[in-house]
C-alpha positions as CSV (number, residue, x, y, z in Angstrom):
1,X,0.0,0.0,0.0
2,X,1.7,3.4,-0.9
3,X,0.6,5.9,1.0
4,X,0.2,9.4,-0.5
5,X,3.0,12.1,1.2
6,X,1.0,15.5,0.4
7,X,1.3,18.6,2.2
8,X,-2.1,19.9,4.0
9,X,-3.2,23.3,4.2
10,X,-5.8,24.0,7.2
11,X,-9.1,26.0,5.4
12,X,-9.4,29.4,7.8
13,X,-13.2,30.0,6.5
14,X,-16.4,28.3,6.9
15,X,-18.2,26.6,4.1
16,X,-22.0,25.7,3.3
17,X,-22.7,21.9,3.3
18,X,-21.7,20.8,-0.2
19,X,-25.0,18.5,0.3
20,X,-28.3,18.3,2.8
21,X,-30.3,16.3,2.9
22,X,-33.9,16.1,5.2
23,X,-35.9,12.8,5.4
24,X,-39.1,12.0,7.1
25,X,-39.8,15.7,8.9
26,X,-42.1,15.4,11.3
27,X,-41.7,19.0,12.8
28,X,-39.8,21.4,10.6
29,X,-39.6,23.6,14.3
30,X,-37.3,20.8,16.1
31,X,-35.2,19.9,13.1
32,X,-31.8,19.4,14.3
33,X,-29.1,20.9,12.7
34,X,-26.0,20.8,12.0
35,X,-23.1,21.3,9.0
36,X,-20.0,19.9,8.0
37,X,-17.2,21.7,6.0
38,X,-14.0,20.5,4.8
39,X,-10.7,21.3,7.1
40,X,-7.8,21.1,5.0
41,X,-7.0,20.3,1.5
42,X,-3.8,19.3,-0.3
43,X,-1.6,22.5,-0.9
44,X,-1.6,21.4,-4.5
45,X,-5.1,22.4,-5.0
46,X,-5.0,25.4,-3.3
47,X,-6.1,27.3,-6.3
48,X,-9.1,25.0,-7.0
49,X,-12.7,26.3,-5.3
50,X,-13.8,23.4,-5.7
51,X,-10.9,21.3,-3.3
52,X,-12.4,24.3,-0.9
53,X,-16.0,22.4,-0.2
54,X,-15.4,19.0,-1.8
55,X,-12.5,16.2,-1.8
56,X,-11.5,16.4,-5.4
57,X,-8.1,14.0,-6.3
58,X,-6.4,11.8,-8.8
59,X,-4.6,8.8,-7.2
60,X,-2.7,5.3,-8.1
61,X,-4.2,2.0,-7.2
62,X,-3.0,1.0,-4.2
63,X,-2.9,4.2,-2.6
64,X,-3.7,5.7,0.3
65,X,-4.6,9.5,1.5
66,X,-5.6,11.3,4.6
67,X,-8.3,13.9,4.7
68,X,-10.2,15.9,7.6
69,X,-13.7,17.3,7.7
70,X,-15.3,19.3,10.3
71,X,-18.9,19.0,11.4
72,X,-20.5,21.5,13.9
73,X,-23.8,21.4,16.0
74,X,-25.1,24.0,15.3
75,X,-29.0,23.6,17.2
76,X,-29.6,24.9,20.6
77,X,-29.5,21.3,21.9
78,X,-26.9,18.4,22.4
79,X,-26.8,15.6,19.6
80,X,-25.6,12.6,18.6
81,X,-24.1,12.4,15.3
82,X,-23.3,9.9,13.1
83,X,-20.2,9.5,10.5
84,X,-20.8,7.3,7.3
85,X,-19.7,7.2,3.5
86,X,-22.6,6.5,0.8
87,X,-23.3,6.1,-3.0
88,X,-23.1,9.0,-5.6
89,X,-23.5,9.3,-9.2
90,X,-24.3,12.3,-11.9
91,X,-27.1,11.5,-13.5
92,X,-29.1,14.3,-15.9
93,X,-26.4,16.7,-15.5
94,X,-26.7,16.5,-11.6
95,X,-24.5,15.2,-8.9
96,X,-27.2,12.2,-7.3
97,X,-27.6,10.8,-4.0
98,X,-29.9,8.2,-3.0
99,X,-31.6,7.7,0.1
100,X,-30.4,5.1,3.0
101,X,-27.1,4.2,3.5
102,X,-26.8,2.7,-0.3
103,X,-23.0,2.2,-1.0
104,X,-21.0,2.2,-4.2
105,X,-17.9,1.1,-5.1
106,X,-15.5,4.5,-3.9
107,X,-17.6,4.7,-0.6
108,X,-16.6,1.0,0.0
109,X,-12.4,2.1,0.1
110,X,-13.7,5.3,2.7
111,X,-13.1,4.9,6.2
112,X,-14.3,7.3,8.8
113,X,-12.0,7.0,11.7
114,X,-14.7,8.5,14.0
115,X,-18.4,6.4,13.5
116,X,-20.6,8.6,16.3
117,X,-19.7,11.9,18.8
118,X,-22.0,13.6,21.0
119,X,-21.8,17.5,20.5
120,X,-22.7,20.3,22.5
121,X,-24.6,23.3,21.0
122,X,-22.1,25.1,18.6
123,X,-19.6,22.6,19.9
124,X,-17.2,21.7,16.4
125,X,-14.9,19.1,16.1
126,X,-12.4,17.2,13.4
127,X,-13.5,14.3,11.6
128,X,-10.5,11.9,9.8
129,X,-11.1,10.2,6.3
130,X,-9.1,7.7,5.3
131,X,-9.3,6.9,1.2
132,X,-7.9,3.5,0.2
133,X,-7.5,2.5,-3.6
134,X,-7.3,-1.2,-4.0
135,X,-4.1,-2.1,-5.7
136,X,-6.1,-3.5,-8.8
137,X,-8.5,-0.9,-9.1
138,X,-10.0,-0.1,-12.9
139,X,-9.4,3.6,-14.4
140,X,-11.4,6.0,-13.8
141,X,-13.5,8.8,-12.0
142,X,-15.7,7.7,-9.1
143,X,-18.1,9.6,-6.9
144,X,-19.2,9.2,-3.3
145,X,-20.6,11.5,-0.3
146,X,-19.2,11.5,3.4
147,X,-22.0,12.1,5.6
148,X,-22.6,13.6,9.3
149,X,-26.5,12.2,10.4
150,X,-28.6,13.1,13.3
151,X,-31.2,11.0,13.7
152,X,-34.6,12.1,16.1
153,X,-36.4,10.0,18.9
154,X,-39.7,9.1,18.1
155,X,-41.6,11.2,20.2
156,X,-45.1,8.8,21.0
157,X,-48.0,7.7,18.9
158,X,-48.5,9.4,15.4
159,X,-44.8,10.7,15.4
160,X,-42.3,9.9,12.7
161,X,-38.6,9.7,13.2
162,X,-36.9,12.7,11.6
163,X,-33.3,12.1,9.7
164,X,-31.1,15.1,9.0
165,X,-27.9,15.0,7.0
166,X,-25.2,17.0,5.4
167,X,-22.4,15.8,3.4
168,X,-19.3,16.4,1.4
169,X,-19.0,15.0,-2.4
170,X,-16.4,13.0,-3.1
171,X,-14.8,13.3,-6.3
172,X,-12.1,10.2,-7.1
173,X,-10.4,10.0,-10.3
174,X,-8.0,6.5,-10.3
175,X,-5.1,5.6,-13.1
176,X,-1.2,5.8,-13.5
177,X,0.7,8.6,-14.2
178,X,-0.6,12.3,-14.0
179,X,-4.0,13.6,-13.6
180,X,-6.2,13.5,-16.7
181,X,-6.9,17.3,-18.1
182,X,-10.1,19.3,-16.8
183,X,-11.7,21.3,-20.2
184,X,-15.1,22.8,-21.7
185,X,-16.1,25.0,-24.5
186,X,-19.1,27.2,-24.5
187,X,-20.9,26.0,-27.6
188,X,-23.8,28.8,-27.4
189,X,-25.7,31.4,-25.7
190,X,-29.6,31.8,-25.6
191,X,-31.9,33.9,-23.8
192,X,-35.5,33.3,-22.7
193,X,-38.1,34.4,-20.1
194,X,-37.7,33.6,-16.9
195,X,-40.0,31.2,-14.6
196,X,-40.6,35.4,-12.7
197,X,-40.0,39.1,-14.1
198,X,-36.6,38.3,-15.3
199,X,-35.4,36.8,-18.5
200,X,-33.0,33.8,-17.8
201,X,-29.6,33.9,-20.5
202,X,-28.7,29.8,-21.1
203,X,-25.3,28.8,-22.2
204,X,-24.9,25.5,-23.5
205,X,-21.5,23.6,-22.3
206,X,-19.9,21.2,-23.6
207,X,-17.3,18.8,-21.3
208,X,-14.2,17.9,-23.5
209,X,-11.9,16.8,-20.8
210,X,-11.9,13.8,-18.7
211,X,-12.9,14.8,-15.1
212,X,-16.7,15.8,-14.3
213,X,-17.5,19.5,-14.5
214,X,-19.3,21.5,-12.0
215,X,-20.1,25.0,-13.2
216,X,-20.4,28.4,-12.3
217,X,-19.9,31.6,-13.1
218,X,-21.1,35.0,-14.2
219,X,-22.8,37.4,-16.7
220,X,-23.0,40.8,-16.8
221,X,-24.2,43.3,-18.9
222,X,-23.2,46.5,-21.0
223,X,-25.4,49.0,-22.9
224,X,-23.7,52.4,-23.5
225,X,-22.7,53.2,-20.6
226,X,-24.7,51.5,-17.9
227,X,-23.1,48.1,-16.6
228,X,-25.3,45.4,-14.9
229,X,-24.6,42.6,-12.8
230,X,-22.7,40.3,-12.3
231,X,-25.6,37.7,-12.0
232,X,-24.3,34.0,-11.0
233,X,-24.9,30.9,-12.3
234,X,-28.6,30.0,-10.7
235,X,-28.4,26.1,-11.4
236,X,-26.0,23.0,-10.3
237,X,-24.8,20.9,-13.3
238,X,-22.0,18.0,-13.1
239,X,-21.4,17.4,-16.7
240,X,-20.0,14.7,-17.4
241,X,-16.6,14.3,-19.7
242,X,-18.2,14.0,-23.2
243,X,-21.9,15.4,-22.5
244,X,-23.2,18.5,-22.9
245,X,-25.6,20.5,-20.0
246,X,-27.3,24.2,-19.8
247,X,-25.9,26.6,-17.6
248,X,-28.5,29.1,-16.3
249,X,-28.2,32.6,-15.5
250,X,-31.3,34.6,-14.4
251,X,-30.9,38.5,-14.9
252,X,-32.5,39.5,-11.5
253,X,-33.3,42.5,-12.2
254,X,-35.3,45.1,-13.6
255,X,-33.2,46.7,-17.3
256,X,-34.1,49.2,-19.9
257,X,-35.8,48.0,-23.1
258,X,-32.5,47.7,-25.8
259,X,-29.7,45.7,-26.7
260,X,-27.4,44.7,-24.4
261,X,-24.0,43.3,-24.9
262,X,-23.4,39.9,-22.7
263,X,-20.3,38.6,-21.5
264,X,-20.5,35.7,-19.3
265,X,-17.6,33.7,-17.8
266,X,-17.9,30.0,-16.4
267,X,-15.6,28.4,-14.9
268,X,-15.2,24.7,-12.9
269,X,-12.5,24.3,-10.7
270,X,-9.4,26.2,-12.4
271,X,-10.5,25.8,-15.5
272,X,-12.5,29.5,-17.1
273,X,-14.1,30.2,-20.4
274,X,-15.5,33.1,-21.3
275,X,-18.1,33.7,-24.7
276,X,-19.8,37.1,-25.9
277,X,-23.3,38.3,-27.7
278,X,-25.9,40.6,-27.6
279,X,-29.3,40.2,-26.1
280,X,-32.8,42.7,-27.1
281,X,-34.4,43.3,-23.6
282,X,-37.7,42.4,-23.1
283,X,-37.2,38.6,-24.0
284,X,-40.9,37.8,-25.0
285,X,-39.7,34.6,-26.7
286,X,-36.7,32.3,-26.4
287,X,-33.7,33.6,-28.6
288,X,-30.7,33.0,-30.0
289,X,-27.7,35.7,-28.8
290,X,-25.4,36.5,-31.6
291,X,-22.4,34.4,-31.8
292,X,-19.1,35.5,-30.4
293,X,-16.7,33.3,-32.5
294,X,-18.1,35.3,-35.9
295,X,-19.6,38.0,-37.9
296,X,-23.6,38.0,-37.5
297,X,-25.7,37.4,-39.7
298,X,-26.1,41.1,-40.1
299,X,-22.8,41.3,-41.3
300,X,-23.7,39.2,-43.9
301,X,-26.5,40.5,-44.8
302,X,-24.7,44.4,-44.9
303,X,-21.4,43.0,-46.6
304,X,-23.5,41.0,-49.7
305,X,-25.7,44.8,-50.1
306,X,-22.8,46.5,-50.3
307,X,-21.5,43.9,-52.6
308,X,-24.7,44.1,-54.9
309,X,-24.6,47.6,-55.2
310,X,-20.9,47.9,-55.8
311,X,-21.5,45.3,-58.4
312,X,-24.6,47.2,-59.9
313,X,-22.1,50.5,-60.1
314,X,-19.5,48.9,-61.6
315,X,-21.7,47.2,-64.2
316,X,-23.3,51.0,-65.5
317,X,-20.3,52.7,-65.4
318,X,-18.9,50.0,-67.7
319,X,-22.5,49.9,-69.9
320,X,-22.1,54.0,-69.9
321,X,-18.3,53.8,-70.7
322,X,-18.2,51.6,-73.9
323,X,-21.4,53.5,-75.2
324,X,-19.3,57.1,-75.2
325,X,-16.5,55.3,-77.3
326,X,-19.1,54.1,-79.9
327,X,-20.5,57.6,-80.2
């Protein structure tokens, strides 16, 4: 077993639960809570938001690596929580959980070396995670949650036992040699009403690499000289490598009638793209923004007028020419 030498770097800020998940309420006004955050993360991936809130690697088979995870009590009453590593996938361009305790393959080589702790309210404390990759694992990615559970006494007749959980995605890519490449292109912007007031801009995104995508990003928006946004990414998509998904973007809030120039940048992980078009304000119908990568079709259009008439000009002044030499 080789066991991964990486050097740690301790997070100093707090971040939201990368997943939560509430089964079986029976009284919203009890629900425990509590969150979970990840503690440190290899120095190597420093630059990488998404080694910030999830445990995103590439190892060898028959390696080993050490991470730690926080998880706070946050309710105004003691609890017992519970440690445990579950299934994932990405299914329709989102990252998927199922209910229970269902295991996959990667949760099966994650050990929690903590299974329960009592905590006191806002009490936090360090949870270890052990990954092991069996020596003759297959290539490539695999996904998988780490959980913190609280689970409720039933509380007499008619009462139904309340589960509360948050959880950290897991994202493990296995082969030799060095970690496969993280890309995308932006293959096309749209814009359309929104489910409210505000017109949503769409950009479809295409995963060329080999690792899954999760996207975010901005738009803003230029007309004259009035600057709006930016406006983040409003939906979660996991792409995978080779599929495409549709990033949303809702513009929340109120513009002037006109045409506004876009510019949106997306991004997943360290990996950024940026693409450009126009957009007519009010949206009453979807529409196509005009592309970046090209002349319009108003180009066109102008260029093969000009053309014509140039052409029609030329063709006289040769017609009226060769007539004044016959004269």
């Amino acid at each position: 077993m080789l066991l991964a030498s990486v050097a740690l770097v301790a997070l100093g800020v707090s971040a939201a639960p990368a997943i939560a998940v509430r089964e079986q309420r029976h009284d919203p006004a009890e629900e425990a809570a509590i969150s979970i955050r990840m503690l440190d993360i290899p120095a190597s991936r420093m630059q990488d938001p998404r080694a910030r809130v999830y445990i995103v690697d590439h190892l060898k088979p028959g390696t080993t690596i050490n991470r730690r995870v926080e998880v706070q009590n946050t309710s105004a009453e003691t609890q017992k929580i519970e440690f445990y590593a579950g299934a994932a996938s990405v299914e329709n361009n989102a990252f998927t959980v199922p209910e229970g305790r269902t295991g996959n393959e990667l949760s099966g080589w994650i050990r929690l070396r903590t299974a329960a702790i009592r905590l006191d309210p806002g009490e936090r404390r360090p949870v270890e995670v052990e990954i092991t990759v069996p020596e003759k694992a297959s290539k490539g990615e695999r996904y998988a949650a780490i959980w913190a559970q609280v689970t409720s006494a039933t509380e007499g007749a008619g009462n139904v036992t309340q589960i509360h959980r948050v959880g950290i995605r897991v994202y493990l890519d296995v082969g030799p040699g060095g970690e496969p490449p993280t890309d995308f292109r932006i293959e096309g912007l749209a814009a359309e009403p929104g489910t409210g007031e505000f017109p949503v801009v769409t950009a479809k995104v295409t995963n060329t690499g080999e690792r899954a995508l999760d996207m975010t990003g901005t738009l803003s928006l230029t007309k004259t000289a009035v600057q709006a946004g930016p406006f983040k990414v409003t939906n979660g998509v996991t792409i995978l490598p080779g599929q495409s998904g549709q990033v949303r973007i809702e513009v929340n809030q109120t513009l002037p009638a006109g045409t506004w120039d876009v510019h949106a940048t997306l991004a997943s992980g360290t990996v950024q793209r940026t693409a450009t078009g126009k957009i007519v304000l009010p949206v009453a119908a979807p529409m196509t923004v005009s592309a970046p990568s090209g002349p319009s079709w108003l180009v066109y259009l102008v260029g093969g007028i000009a053309l014509l008439v140039l052409g029609t000009l030329g063709g006289w002044y040769l017609v009226r020419r060769h007539r004044t030499r016959l004269a």
